[in-house]
OpenMM code with the backbone's topology and positions (N, CA, C; nanometers):
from openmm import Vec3, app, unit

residues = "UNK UNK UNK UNK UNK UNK UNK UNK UNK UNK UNK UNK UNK UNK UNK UNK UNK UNK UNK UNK UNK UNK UNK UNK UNK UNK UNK UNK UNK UNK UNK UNK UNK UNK UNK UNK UNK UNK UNK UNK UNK UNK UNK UNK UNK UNK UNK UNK UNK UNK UNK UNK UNK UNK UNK UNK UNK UNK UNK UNK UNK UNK UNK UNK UNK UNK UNK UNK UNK UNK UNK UNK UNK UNK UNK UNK UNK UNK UNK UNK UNK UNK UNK UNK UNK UNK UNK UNK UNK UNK UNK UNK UNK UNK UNK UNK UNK UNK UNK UNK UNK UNK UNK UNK UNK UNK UNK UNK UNK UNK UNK UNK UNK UNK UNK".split()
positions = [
    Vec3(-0.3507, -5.0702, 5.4456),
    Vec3(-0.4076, -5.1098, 5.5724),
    Vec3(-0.4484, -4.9839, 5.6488),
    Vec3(-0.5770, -5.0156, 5.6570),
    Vec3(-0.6317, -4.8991, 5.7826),
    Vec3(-0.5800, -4.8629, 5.9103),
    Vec3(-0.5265, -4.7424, 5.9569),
    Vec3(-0.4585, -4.6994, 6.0951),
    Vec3(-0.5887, -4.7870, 6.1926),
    Vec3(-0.5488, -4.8425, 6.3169),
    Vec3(-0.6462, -4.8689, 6.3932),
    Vec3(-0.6997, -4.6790, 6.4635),
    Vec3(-0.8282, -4.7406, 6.5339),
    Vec3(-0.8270, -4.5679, 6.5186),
    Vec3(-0.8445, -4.5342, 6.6996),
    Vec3(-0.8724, -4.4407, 6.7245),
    Vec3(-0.8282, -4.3763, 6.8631),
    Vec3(-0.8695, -4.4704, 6.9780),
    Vec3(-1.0206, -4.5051, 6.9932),
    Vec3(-1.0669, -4.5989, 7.0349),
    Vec3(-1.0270, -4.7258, 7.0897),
    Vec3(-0.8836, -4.7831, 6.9820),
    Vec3(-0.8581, -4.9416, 7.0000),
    Vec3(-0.7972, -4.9408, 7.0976),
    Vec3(-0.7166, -4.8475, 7.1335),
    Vec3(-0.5986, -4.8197, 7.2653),
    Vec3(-0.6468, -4.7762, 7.4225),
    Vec3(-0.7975, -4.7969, 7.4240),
    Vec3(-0.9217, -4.7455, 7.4919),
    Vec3(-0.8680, -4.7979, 7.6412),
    Vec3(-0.7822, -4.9336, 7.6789),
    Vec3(-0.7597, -4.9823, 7.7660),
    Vec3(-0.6182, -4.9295, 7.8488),
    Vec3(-0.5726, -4.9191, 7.7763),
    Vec3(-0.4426, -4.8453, 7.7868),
    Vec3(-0.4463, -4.7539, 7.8152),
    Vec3(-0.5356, -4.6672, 7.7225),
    Vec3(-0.5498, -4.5220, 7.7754),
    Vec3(-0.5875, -4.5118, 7.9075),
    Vec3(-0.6850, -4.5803, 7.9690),
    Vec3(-0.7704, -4.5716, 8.0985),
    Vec3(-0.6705, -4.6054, 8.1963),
    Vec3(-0.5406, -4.6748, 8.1749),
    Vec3(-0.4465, -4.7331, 8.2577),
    Vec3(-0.3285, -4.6168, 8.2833),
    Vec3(-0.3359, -4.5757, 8.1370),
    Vec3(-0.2121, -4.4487, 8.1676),
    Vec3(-0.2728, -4.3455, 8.2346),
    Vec3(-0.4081, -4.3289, 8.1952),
    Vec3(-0.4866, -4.2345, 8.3056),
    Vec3(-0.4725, -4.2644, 8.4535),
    Vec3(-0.4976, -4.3627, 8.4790),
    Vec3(-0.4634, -4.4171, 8.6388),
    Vec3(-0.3367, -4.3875, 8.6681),
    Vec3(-0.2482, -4.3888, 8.6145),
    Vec3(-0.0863, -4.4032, 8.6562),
    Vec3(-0.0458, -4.2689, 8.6779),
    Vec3(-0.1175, -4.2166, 8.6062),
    Vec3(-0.0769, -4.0615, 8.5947),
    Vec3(-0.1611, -3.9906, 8.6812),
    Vec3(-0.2372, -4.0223, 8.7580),
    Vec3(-0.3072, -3.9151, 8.8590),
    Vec3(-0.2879, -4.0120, 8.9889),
    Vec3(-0.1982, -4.1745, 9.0058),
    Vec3(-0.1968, -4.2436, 9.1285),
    Vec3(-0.0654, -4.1858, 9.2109),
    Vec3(-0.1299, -4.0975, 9.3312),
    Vec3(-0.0522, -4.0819, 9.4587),
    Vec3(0.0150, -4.1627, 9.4409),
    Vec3(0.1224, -4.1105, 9.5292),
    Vec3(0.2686, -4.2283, 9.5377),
    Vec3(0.2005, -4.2996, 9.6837),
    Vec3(0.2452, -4.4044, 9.7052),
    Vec3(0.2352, -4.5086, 9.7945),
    Vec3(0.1054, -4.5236, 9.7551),
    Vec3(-0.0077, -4.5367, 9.6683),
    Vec3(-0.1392, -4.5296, 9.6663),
    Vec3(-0.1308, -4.6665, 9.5792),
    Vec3(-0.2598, -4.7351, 9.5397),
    Vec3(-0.2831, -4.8378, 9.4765),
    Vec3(-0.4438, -4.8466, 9.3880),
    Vec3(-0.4083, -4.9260, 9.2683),
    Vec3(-0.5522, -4.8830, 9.2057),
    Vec3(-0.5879, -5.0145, 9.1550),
    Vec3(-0.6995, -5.0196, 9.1576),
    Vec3(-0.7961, -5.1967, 9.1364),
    Vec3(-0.7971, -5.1918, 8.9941),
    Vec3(-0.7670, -5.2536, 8.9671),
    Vec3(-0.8370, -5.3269, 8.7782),
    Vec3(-0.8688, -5.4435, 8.7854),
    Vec3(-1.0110, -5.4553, 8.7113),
    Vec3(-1.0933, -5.5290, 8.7059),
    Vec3(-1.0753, -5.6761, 8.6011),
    Vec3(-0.9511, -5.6000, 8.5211),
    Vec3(-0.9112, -5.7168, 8.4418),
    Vec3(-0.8026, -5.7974, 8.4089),
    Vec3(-0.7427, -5.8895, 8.3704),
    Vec3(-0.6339, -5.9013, 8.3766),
    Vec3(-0.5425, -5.8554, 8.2520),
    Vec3(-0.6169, -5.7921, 8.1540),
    Vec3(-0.5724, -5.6862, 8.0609),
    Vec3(-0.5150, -5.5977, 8.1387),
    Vec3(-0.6171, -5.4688, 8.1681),
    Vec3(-0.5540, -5.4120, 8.2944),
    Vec3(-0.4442, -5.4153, 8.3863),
    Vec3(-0.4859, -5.5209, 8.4265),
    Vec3(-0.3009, -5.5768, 8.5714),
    Vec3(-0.2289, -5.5571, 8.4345),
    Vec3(-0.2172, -5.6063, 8.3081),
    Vec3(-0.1047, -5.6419, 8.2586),
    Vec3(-0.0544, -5.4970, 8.1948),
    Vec3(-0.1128, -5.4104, 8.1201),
    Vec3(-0.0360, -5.3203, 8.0934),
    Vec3(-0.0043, -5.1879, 8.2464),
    Vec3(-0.0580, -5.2001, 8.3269),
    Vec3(-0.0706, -5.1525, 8.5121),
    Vec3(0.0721, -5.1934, 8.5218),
    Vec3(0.1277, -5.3321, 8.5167),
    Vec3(0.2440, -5.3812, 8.5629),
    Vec3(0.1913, -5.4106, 8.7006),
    Vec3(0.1085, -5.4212, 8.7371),
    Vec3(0.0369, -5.4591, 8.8689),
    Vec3(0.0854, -5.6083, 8.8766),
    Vec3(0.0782, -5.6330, 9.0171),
    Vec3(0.1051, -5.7941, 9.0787),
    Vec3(0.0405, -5.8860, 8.9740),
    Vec3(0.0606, -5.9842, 8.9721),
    Vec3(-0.0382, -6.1414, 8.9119),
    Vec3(-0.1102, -6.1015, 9.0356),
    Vec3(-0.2489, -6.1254, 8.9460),
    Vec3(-0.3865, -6.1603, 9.0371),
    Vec3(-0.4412, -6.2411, 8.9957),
    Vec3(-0.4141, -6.3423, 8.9183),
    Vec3(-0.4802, -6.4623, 8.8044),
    Vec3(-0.5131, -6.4047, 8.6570),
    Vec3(-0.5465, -6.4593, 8.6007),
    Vec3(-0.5888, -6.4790, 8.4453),
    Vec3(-0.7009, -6.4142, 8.4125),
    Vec3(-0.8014, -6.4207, 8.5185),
    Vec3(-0.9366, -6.4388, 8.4818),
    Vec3(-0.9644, -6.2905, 8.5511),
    Vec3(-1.0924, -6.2275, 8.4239),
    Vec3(-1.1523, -6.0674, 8.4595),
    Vec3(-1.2067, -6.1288, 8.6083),
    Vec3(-1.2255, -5.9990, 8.6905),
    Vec3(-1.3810, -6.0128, 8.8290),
    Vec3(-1.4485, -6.0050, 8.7468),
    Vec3(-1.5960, -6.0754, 8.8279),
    Vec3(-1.7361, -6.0859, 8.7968),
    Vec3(-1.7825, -5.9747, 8.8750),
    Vec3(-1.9028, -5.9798, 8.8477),
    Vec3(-1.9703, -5.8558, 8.9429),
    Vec3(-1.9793, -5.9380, 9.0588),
    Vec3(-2.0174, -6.0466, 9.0816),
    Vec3(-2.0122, -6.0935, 9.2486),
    Vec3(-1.8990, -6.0777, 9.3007),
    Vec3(-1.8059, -6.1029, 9.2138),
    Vec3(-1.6419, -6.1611, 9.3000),
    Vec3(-1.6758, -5.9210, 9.3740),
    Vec3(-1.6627, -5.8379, 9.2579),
    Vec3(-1.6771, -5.7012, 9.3050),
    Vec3(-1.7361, -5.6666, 9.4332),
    Vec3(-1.8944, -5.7308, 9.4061),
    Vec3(-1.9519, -5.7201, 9.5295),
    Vec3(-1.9032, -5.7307, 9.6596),
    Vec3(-1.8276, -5.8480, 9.6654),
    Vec3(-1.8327, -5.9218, 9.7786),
    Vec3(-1.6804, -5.8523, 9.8536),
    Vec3(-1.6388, -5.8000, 9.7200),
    Vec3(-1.4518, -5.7164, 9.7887),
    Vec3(-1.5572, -5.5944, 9.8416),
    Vec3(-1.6797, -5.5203, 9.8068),
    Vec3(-1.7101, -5.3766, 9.8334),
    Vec3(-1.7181, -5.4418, 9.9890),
    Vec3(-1.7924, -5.5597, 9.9711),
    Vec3(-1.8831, -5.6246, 10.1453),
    Vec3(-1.7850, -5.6436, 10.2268),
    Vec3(-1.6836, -5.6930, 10.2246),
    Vec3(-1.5501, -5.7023, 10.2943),
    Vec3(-1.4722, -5.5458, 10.3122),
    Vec3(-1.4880, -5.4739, 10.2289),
    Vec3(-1.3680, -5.3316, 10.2527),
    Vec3(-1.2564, -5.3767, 10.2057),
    Vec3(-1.2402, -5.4612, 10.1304),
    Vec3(-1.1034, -5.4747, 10.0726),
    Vec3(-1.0921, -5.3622, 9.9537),
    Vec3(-1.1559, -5.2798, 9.8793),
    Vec3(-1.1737, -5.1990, 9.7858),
    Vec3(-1.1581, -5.0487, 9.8506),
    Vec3(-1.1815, -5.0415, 9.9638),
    Vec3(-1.1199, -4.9325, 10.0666),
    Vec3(-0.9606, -4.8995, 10.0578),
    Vec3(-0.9147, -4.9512, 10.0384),
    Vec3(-0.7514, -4.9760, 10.0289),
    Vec3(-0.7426, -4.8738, 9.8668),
    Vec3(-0.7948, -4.9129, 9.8009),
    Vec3(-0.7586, -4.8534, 9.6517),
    Vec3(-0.8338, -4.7107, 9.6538),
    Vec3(-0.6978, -4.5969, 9.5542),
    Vec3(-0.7327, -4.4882, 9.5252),
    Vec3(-0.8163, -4.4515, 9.4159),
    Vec3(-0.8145, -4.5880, 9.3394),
    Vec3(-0.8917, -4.5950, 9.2241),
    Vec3(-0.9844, -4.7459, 9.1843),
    Vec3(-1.0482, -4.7500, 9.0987),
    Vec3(-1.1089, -4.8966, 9.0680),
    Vec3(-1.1306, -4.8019, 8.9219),
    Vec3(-1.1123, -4.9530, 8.8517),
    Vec3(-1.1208, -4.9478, 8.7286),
    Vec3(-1.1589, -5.0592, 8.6867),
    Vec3(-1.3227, -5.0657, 8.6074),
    Vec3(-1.4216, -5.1309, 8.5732),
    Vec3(-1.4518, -5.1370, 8.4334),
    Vec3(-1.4748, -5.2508, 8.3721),
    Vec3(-1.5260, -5.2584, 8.2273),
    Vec3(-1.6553, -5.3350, 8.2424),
    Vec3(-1.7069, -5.2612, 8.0947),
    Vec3(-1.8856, -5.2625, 8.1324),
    Vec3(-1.8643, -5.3108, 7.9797),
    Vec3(-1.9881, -5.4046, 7.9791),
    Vec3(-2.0027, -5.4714, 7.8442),
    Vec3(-2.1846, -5.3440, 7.7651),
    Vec3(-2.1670, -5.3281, 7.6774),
    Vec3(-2.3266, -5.2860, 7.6581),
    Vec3(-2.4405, -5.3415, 7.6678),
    Vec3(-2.4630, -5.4209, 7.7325),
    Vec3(-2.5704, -5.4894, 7.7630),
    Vec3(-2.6682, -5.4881, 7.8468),
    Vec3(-2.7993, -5.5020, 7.8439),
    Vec3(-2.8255, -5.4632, 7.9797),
    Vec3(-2.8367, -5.5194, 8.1107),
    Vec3(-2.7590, -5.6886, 8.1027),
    Vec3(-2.7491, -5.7393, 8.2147),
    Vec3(-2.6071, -5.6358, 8.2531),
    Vec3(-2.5334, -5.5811, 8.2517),
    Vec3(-2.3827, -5.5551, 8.2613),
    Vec3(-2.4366, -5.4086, 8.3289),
    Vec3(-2.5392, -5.3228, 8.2086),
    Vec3(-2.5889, -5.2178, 8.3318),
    Vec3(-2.6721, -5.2270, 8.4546),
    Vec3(-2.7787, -5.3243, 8.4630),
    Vec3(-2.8545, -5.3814, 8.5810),
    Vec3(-2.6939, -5.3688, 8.6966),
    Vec3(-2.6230, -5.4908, 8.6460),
    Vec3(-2.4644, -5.4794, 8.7240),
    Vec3(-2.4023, -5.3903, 8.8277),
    Vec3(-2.3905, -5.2738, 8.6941),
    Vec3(-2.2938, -5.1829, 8.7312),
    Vec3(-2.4162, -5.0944, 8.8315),
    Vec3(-2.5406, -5.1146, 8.8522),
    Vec3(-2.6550, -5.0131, 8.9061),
    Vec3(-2.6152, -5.0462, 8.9956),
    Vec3(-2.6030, -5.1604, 9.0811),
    Vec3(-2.5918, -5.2674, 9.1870),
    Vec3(-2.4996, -5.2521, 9.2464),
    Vec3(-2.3821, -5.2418, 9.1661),
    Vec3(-2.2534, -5.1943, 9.2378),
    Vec3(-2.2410, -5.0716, 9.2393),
    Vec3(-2.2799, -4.9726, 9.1653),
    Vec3(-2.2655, -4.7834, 9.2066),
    Vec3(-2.3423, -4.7929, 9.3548),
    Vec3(-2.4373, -4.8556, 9.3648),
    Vec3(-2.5156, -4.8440, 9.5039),
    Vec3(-2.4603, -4.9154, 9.6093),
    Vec3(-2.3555, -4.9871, 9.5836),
    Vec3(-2.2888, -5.0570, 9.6854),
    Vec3(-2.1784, -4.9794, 9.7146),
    Vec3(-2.1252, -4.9197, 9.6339),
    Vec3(-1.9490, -4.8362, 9.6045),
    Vec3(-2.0118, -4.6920, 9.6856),
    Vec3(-1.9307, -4.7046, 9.8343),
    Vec3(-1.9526, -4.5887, 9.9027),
    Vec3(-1.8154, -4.5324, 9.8712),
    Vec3(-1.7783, -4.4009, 9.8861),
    Vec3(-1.6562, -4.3108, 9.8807),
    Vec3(-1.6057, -4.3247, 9.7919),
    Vec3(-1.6394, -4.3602, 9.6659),
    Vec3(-1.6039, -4.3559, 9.5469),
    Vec3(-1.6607, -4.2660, 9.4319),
    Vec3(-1.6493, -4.2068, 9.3374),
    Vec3(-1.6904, -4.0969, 9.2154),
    Vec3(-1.6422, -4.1203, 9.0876),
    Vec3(-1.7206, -4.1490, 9.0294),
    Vec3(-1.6843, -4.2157, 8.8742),
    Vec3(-1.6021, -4.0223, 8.8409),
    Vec3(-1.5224, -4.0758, 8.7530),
    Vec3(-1.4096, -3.9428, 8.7429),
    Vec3(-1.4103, -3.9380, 8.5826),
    Vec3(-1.3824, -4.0501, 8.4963),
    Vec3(-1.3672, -4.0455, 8.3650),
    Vec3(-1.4330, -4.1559, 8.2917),
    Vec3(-1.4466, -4.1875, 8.1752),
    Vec3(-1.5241, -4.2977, 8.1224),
    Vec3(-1.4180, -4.3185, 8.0241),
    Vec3(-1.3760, -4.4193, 7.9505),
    Vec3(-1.3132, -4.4414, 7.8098),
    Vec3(-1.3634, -4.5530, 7.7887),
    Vec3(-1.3898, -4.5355, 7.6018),
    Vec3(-1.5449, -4.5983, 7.5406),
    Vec3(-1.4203, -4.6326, 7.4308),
    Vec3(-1.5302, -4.8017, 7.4146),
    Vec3(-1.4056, -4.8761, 7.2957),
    Vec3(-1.4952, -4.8140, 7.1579),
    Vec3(-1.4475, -4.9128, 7.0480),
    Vec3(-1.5361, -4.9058, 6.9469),
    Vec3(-1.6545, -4.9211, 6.9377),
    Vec3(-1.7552, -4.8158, 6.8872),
    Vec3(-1.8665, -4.7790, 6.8687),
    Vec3(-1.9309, -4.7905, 7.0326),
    Vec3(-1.8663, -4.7951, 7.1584),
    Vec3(-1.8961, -4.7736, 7.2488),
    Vec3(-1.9505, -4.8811, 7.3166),
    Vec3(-1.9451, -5.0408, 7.2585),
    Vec3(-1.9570, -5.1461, 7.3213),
    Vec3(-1.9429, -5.1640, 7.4654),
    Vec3(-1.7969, -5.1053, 7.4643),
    Vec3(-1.7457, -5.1612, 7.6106),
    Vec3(-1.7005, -4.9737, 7.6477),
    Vec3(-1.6987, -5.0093, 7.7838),
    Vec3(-1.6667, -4.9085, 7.8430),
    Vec3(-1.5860, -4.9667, 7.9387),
    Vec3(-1.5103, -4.8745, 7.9828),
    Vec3(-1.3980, -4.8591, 8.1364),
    Vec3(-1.4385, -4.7802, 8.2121),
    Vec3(-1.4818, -4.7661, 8.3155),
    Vec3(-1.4985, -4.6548, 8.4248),
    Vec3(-1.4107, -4.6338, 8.5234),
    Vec3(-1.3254, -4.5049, 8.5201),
    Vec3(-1.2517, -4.5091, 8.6051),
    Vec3(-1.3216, -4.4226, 8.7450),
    Vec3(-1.3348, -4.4767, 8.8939),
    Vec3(-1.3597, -4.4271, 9.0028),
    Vec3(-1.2643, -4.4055, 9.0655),
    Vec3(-1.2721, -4.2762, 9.1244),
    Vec3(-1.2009, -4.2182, 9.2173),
    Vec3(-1.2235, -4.2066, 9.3882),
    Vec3(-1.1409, -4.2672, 9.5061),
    Vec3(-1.1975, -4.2404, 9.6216),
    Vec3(-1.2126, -4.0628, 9.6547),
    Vec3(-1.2861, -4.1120, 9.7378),
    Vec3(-1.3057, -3.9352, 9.7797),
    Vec3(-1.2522, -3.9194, 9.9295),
    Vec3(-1.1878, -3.7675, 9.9470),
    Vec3(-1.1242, -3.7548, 10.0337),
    Vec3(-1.1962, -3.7471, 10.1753),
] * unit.nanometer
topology = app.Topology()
chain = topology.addChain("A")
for resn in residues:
    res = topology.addResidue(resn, chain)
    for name in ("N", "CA", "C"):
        topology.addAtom(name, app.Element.getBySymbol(name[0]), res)
C-alpha cells in the first residue's frame, strides 16, 4: 500500500498552522466544518459557508472579531470569480499562506488581520 503523500494532510496542516501563530485570547474563522473539527473549535453546524453566508459575515463585521479566516477554494472558476468578490470585500485582512491538496484542486487560504 502506497504512503498517502504530503498533500492529503493539507487540512490539518492549515489548522496546525493557525494554532500555532493564534494570539492567546485571539480567535480564528474556518470555513468548514472539517476545519472546526480538527480546530476543536465550538459546533457551528455540519455544513461548509457558502460564499454568500461569507459575504454577508464581511457586511455585518462579524469577521472583524477573528485573527485569522481560513477559506477553501475549489479549482474552478465559479469558486475563483468567488474568492475575487470576497478578497474585494475582506478589508484588514492579508492572505499569509496557501496549502494546496492533491494536484492542487482545492486550496485553503489562510488570512491574516492586519495590525
Amino acid at each position: 500500500v502506497k504512503p498517502k503523500g504530503a498533500d492529503f494532510y493539507y487540512e490539518i496542516d492549515a489548522v496546525q498552522y493557525v494554532k500555532s501563530r493564534l494570539p492567546s485570547g485571539q480567535q480564528a474563522f474556518y470555513a468548514t466544518a472539517k476545519q472546526r473539527f480538527y480546530a476543536d473549535a465550538p459546533y457551528d453546524g455540519r455544513n461548509d459557508y457558502a460564499w454568500d453566508e461569507l459575504s454577508k459575515r464581511i457586511a455585518d463585521g462579524r469577521m472583524q472579531q477573528y485573527a485569522y479566516l481560513v477559506i477553501k477554494v475549489d479549482d474552478t472558476p465559479e469558486a475563483h470569480a468567488s474568492l475575487e468578490a470576497f478578497r474585494q470585500q475582506l478589508a484588514g485582512f492579508q492572505l499569509e499562506k496557501t496549502f494546496s491538496g492533491h494536484k492542487n484542486k482545492k486550496q485553503l487560504l489562510v488570512f491574516k488581520r492586519g495590525n
